[in-house]
C-alpha positions as CSV (number, residue, x, y, z in Angstrom):
1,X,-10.8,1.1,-8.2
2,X,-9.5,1.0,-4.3
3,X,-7.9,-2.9,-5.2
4,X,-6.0,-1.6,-8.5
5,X,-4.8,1.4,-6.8
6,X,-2.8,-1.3,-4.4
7,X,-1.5,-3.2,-6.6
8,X,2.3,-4.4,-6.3
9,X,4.5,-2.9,-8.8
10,X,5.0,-6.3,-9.6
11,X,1.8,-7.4,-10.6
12,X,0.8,-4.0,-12.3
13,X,4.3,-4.4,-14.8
14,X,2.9,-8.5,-15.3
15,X,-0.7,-6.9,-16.1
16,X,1.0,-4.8,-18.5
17,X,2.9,-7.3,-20.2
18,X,0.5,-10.0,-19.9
19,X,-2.4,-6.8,-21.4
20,X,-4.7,-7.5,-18.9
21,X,-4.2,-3.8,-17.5
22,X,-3.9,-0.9,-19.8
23,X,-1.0,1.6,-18.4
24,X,-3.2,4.4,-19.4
25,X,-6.4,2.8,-17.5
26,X,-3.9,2.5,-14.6
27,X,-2.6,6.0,-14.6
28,X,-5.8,6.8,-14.9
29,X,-7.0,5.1,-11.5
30,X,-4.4,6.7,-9.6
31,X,-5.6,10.0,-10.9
32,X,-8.7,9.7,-9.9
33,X,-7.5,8.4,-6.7
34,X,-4.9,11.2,-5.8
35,X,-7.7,13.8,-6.2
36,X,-9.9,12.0,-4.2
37,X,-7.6,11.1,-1.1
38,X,-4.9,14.0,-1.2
39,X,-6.9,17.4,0.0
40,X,-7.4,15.3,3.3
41,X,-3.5,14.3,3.0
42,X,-1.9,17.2,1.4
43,X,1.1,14.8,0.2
44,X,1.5,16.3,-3.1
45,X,2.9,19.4,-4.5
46,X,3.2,19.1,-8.1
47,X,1.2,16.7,-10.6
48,X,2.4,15.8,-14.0
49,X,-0.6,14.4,-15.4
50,X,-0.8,16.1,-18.5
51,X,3.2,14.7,-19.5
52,X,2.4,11.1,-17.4
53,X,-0.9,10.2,-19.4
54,X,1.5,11.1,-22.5
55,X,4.1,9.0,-21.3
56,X,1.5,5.7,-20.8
57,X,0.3,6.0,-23.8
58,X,3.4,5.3,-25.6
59,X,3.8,2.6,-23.0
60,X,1.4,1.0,-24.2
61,X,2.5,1.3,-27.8
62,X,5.6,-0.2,-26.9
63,X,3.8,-3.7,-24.9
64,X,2.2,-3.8,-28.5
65,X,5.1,-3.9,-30.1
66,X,7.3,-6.0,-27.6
67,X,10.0,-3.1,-27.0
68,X,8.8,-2.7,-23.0
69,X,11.4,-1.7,-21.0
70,X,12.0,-3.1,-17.4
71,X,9.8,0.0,-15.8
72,X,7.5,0.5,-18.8
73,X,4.7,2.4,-17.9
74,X,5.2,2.3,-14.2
75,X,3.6,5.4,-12.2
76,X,6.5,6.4,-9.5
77,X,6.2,9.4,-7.2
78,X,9.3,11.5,-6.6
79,X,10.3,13.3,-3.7
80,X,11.1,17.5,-3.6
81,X,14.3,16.7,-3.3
82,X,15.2,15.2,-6.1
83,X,16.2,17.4,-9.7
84,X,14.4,16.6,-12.9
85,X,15.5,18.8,-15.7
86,X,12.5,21.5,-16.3
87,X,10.9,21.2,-13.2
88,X,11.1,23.0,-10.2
89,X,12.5,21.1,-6.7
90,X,11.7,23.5,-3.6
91,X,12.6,20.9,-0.9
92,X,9.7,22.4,0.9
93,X,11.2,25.7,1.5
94,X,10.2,29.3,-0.4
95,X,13.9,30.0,-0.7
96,X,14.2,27.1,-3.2
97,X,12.8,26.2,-6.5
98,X,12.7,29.4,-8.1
99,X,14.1,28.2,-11.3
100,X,13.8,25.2,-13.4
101,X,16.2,21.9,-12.7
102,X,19.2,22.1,-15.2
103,X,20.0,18.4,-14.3
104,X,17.8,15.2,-13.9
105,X,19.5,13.6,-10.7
106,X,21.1,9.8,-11.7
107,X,18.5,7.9,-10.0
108,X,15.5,9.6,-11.7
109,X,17.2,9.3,-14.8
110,X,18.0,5.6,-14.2
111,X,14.2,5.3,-13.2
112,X,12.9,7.4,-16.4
113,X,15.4,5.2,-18.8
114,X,13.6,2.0,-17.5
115,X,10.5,3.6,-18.4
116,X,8.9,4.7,-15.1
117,X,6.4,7.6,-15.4
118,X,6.5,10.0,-13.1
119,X,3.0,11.3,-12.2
120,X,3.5,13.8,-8.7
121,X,6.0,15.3,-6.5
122,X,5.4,14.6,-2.9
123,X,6.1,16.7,0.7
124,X,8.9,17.7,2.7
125,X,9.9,19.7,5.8
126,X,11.9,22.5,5.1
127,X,15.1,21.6,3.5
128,X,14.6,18.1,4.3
129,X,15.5,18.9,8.2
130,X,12.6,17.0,10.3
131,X,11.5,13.4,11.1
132,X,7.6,15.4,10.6
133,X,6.1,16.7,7.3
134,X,5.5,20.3,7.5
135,X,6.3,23.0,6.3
136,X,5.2,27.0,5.6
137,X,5.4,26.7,1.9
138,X,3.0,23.3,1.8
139,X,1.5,23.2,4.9
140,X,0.5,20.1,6.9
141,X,1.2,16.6,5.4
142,X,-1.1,13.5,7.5
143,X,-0.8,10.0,7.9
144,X,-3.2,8.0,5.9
145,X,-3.9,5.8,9.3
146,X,-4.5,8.3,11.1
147,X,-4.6,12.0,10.0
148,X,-4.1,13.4,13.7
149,X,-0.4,11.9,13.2
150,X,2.5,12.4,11.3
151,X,3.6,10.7,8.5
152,X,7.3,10.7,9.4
153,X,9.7,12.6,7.2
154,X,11.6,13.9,5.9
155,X,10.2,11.7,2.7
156,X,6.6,12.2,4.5
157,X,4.7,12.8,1.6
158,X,5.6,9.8,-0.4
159,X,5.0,7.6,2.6
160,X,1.9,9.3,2.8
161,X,1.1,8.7,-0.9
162,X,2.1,4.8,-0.6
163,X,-0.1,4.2,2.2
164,X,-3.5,6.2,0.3
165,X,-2.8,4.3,-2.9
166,X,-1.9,6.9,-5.2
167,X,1.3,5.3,-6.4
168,X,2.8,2.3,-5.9
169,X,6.8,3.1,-5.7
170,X,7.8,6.6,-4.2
171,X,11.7,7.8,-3.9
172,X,13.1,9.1,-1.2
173,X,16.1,9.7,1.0
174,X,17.7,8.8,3.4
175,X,19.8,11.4,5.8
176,X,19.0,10.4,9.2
177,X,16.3,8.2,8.6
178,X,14.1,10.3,5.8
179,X,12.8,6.1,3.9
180,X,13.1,4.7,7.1
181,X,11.1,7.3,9.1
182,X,7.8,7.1,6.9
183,X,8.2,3.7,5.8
184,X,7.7,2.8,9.8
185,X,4.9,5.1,10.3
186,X,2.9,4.5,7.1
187,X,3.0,0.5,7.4
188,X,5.8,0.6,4.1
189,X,9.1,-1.0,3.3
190,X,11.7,1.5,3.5
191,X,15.2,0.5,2.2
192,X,18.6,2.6,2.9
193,X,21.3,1.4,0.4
194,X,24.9,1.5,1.9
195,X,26.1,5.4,0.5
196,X,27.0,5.2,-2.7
197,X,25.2,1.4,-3.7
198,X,22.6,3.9,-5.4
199,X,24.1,7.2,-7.7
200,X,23.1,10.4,-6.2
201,X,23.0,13.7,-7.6
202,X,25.4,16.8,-6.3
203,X,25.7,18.0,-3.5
204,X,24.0,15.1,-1.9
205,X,26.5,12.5,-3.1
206,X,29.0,14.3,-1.2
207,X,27.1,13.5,2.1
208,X,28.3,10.1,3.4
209,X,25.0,10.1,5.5
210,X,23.2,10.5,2.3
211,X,21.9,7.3,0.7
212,X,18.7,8.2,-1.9
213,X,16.4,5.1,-2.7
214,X,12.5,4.1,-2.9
215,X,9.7,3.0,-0.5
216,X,7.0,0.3,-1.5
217,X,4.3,-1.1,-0.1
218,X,6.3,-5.0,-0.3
219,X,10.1,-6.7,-0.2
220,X,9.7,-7.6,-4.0
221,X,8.9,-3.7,-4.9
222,X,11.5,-2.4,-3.2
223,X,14.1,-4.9,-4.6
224,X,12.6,-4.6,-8.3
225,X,13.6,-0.9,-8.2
226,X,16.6,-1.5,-6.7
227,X,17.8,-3.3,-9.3
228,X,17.5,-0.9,-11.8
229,X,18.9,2.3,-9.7
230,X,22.2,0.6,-8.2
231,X,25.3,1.1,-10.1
232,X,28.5,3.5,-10.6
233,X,26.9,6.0,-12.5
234,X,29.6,8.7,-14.6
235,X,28.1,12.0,-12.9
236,X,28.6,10.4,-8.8
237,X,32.5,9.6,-8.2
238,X,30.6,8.5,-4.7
239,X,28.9,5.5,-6.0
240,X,30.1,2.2,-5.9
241,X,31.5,0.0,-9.2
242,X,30.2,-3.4,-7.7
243,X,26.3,-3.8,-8.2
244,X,24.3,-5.9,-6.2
245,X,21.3,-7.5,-7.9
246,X,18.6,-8.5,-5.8
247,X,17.3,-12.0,-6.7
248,X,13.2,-12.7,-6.7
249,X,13.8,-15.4,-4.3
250,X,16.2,-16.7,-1.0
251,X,16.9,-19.6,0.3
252,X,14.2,-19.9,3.1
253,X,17.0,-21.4,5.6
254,X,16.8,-19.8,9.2
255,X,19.3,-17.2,10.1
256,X,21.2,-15.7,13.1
257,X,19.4,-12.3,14.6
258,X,20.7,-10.1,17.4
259,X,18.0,-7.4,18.7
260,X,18.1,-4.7,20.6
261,X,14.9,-3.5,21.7
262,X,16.3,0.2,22.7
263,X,20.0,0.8,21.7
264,X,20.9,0.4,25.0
265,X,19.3,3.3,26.3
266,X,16.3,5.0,24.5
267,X,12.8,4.9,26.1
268,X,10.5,2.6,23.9
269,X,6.7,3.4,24.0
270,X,4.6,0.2,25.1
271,X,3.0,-0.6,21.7
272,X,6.3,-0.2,19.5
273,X,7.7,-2.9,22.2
274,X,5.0,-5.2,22.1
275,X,5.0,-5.0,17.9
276,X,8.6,-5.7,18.2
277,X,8.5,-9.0,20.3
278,X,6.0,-10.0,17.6
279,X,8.0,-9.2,14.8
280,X,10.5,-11.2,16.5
281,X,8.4,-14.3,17.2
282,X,7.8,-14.5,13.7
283,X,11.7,-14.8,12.7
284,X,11.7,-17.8,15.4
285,X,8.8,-19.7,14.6
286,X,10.3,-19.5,10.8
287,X,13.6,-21.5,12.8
288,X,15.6,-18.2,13.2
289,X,18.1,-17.7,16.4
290,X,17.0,-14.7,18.2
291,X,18.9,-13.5,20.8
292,X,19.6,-10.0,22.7
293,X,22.5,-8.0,22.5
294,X,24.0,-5.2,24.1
295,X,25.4,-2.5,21.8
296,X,26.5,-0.5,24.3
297,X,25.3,2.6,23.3
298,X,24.0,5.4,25.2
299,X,22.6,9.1,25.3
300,X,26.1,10.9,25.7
301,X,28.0,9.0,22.9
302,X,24.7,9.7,20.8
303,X,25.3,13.2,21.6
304,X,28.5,13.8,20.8
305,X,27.9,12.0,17.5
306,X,25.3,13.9,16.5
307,X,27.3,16.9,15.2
308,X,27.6,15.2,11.6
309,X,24.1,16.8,11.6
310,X,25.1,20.3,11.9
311,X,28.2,20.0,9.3
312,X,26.3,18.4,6.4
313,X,25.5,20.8,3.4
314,X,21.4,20.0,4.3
315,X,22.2,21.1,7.8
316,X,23.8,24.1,6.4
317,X,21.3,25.4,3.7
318,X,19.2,27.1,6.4
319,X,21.9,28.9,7.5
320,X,23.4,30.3,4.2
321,X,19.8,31.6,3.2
322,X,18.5,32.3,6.2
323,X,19.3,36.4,5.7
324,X,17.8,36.7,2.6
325,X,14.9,34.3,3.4
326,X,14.8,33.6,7.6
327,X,11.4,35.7,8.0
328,X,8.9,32.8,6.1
329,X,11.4,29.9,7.1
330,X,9.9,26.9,9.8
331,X,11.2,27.3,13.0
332,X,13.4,23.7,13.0
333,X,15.2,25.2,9.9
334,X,16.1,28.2,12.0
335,X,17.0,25.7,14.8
336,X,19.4,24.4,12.4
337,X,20.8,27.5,11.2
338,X,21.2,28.7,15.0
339,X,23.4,25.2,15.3
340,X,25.4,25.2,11.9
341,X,26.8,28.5,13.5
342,X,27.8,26.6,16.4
343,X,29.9,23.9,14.9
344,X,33.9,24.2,14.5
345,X,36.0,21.6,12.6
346,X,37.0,20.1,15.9
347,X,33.4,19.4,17.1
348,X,33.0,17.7,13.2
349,X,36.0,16.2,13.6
350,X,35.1,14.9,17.2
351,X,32.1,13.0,15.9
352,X,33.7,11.3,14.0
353,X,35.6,9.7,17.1
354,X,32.0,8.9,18.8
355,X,30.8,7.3,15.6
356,X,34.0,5.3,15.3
357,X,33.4,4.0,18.8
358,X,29.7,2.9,18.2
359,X,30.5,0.8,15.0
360,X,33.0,-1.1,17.2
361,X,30.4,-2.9,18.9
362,X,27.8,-2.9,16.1
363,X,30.8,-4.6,14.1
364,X,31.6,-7.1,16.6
365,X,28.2,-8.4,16.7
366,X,28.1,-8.3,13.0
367,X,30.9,-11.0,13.3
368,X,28.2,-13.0,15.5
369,X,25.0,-12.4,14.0
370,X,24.1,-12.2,10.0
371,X,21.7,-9.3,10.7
372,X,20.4,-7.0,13.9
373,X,16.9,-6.4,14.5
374,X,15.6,-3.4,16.4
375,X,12.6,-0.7,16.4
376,X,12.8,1.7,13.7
377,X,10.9,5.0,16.0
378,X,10.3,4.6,19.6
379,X,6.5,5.6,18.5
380,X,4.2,5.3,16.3
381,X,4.7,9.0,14.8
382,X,4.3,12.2,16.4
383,X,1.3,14.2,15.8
384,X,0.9,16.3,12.4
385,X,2.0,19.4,13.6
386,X,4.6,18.7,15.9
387,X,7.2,21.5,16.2
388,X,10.7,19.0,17.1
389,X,12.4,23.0,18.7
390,X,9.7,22.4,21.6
391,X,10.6,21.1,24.8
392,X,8.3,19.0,27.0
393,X,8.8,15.5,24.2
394,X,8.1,12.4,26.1
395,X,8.1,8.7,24.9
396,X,6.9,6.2,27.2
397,X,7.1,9.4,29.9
398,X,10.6,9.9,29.7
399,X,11.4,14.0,28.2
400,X,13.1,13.1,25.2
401,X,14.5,15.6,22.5
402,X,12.1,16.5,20.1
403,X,14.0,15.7,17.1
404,X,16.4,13.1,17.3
405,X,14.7,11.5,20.6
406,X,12.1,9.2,19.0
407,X,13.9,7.9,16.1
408,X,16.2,5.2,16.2
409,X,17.4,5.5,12.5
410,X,20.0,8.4,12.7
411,X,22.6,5.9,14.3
412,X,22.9,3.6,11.2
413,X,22.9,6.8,8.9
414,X,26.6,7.0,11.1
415,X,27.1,3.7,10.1
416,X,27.4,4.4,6.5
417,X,28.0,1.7,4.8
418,X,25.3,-1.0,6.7
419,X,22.2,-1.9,4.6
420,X,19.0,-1.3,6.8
421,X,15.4,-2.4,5.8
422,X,12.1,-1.2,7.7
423,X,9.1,-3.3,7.6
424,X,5.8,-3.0,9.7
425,X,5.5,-4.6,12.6
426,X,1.8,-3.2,13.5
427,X,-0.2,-0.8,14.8
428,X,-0.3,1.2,18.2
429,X,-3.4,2.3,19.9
430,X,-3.6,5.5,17.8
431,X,-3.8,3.2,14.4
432,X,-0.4,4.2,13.8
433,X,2.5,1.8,12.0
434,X,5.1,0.5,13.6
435,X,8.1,-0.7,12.1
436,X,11.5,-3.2,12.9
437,X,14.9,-2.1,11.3
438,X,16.8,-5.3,10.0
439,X,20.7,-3.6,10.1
440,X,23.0,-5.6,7.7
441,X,27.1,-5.8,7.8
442,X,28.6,-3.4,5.5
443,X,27.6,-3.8,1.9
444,X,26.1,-6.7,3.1
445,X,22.4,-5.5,0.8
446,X,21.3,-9.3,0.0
447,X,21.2,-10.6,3.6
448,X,18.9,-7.5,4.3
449,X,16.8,-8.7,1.9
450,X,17.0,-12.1,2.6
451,X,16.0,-11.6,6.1
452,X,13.3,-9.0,5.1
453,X,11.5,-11.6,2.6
454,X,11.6,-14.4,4.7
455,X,10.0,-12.1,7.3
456,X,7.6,-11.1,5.0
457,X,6.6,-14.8,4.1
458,X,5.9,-15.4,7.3
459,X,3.9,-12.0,8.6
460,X,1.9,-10.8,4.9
461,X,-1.0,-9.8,7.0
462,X,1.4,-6.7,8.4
463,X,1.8,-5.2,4.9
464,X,-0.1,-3.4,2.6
465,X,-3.0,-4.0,1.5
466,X,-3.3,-7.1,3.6
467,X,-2.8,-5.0,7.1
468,X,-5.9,-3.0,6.0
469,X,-6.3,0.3,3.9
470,X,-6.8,3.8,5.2
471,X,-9.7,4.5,5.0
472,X,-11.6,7.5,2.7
473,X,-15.1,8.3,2.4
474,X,-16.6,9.5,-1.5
475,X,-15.4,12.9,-1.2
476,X,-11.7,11.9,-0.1
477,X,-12.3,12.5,3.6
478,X,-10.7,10.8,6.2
479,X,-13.1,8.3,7.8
């Protein structure tokens, strides 16, 4: 039950076609293994089974038939966040999600006209607005690995649900580093499209730092979804006409990598360091350059980029229903309301000159180097319930802010347009995932890939299932 739960994607759409798997008997397998592993995770908020098990059995009418679609029959978790006509989307909060969906988003709607299934709705933070999982309306969300630990966020819960085997494809997005985030800390392969490569729905598309998008437990998942989501779509004027489609396959030739271990400034915690020197090894002893770079980066020009945060409508919501709804909100959506009062157009504005400054060196090197390499957190994951408004956050013992001071994903979310992939690089001494960003040139998706599969050639025994599953006793509990 435990190996068919893991499957690829991949493999389980070949079983189907090939009927040596029945989509209902694999529906059925998740089922049982979501109610087994989730009370100890608390990823889920919603379950469709009744509507999913309806869904696989017409899959697998239509594998008799041979009228399949691409997705036919494939189990997907979708993130609150994400609008599905009929159901309710909280986004973690009590001031959301009082009413049905009117709209089914364009990527769930690209998904669902492949003929993916979707079977459960997986955790947030509050409006989306912290690296953690946690919120007052759902409570605690846990890493698989290690259930002291977070998850990552803001798409925690289907990280979470990737790593315990309850689905093999969850979406996500991508603000400041929501895929990236939990696809590091859950051992996962997180992908973040350049804004606009996939079709988002309102008022998300407006968000340049917004790029929605999947997480997978493998390269060839990830880029399997991608190639049905990407595409102009009629309802986004934000996503792009060209379509990139990602083929099964690269040349294996050896490619030019600049890494950074830190950014040029950001305290790195011992373990994430050592992982990433082994990631790296691996892109050498497959004939790859490696060298170091300096971005030139630092903590100030960080700083004063960092505003974007504050403008955005998901740094906003907080703040617009935080007098009808402030007394059960989290206190890091408070903490955002408190600075969405603070910004003025200049300090937006302002930003933008900061970010404008940091893409001149990431650019430059792009001109050198056909991808660059760094961490994608500075940890493995903060613990479960970590509150990012406290002070006192160290990494590697330097006091770091609680928020933004562990992550090294937000920069390329300022980068709009630059393809970045996280894959695992290992474990720290808590049992934690680690993960490397590969950072592609602008619109640059099929190098990313590239890069990522040849990495993953090299290194399988860092990915699901072959790194080693979390493990669950009878009753679901964490062991």
């Amino acid at each position: 039950m435990t190996d068919l739960c893991y499957l690829s994607a991949t493999d389980v759409l070949a079983q189907f076609q090939s009927n040596a798997l029945s989509p209902v008997a694999y529906l059925d397998a998740l089922i049982t293994r979501t109610e087994a592993v989730n009370p100890a995770i608390n990823a889920v908020t919603e379950t469709y089974f009744v509507q999913a098990r309806d869904a696989a059995q017409q899959a697998e009418t239509a594998y008799a038939a041979g009228t399949a679609r691409p997705l036919e029959g494939l189990p997907i978790a979708i993130k609150d966040v994400h609008h599905w006509k009929g159901k309710h989307t909280s986004q973690g909060s009590y001031a959301l999600g009082h009413d049905p969906d009117d709209t089914t988003d364009p990527m769930l709607e690209r998904l669902m006209d492949a003929g993916a299934i979707f079977h459960i709705r997986t955790t947030v933070p509050e409006f989306c607005l912290a690296g953690v999982c946690w919120s007052n309306r759902y409570g605690i969300t846990r890493n698989p690995h290690n259930p002291e630990f977070a998850p990552g966020g803001s798409s925690g819960g289907s990280g979470a649900a990737l790593a315990a085997g309850m689905t093999p494809v969850a979406t996500g997005t991508d603000i400041g580093g929501s895929i990236r985030i939990p696809a590091s800390a859950c051992g996962l392969v997180g992908f973040k499209p350049p804004h606009g490569r996939n079709p988002d729905g309102a008022p998300f598309n407006f968000d340049r730092y917004n790029h929605c998008g999947v997480l997978s437990r493998s390269v060839g998942d990830t880029a399997l979804a991608q190639n049905i989501i990407s595409g102009a779509h009629p309802r986004d004027h934000d996503s792009l006409r060209e379509r990139v489609v990602i083929p099964d396959r690269f040349d294996p030739a050896p490619l030019r990598i600049g890494f950074s271990m830190d950014l040029g400034y950001a305290p790195i915690d011992a373990d994430v360091r050592a992982n990433t020197k082994a990631a790296l090894e691996v892109f050498r002893a497959a004939g790859c350059q490696v060298d170091q770079v300096d971005l030139g980066w630092s903590a100030a020009l960080d700083e004063d980029a960092l505003w974007w945060y504050s403008a955005m409508h998901f740094g906003r919501q907080a703040l617009w229903l935080r007098d009808k709804f402030g007394g059960r909100m989290t206190p890091y959506a408070l903490n955002a309301a408190k600075a969405a009062e603070k910004i003025t157009p200049d300090l937006a504005a302002r930003s933008w000159d900061a970010q404008h400054a940091m893409y001149q060196s990431l650019g430059a090197l792009h001109e050198i180097y056909d991808v660059i390499l760094c961490p994608t957190l500075a940890i493995g994951c903060p613990a479960a319930d970590h509150d990012p408004t406290q002070p006192g956050f160290t990494v590697n013992g330097v006091q770091v802010d609680g928020e933004f001071g562990w992550d090294l994903t937000h920069h390329f979310n300022m980068m709009h347009n630059c393809p970045v992939m996280s894959v695992p690089s290992g474990r720290d001494r808590h049992g934690v995932p680690t993960g490397v960003q590969i950072v592609g040139r602008t619109f640059d998706d099929l190098t990313v890939f590239r890069a990522a599969m040849l990495y993953e050639t090299h290194a399988p025994q860092q990915f699901i299932p072959a790194a080693g599953l979390p493990g669950f006793g009878e009753e679901g509990e964490r062991t």
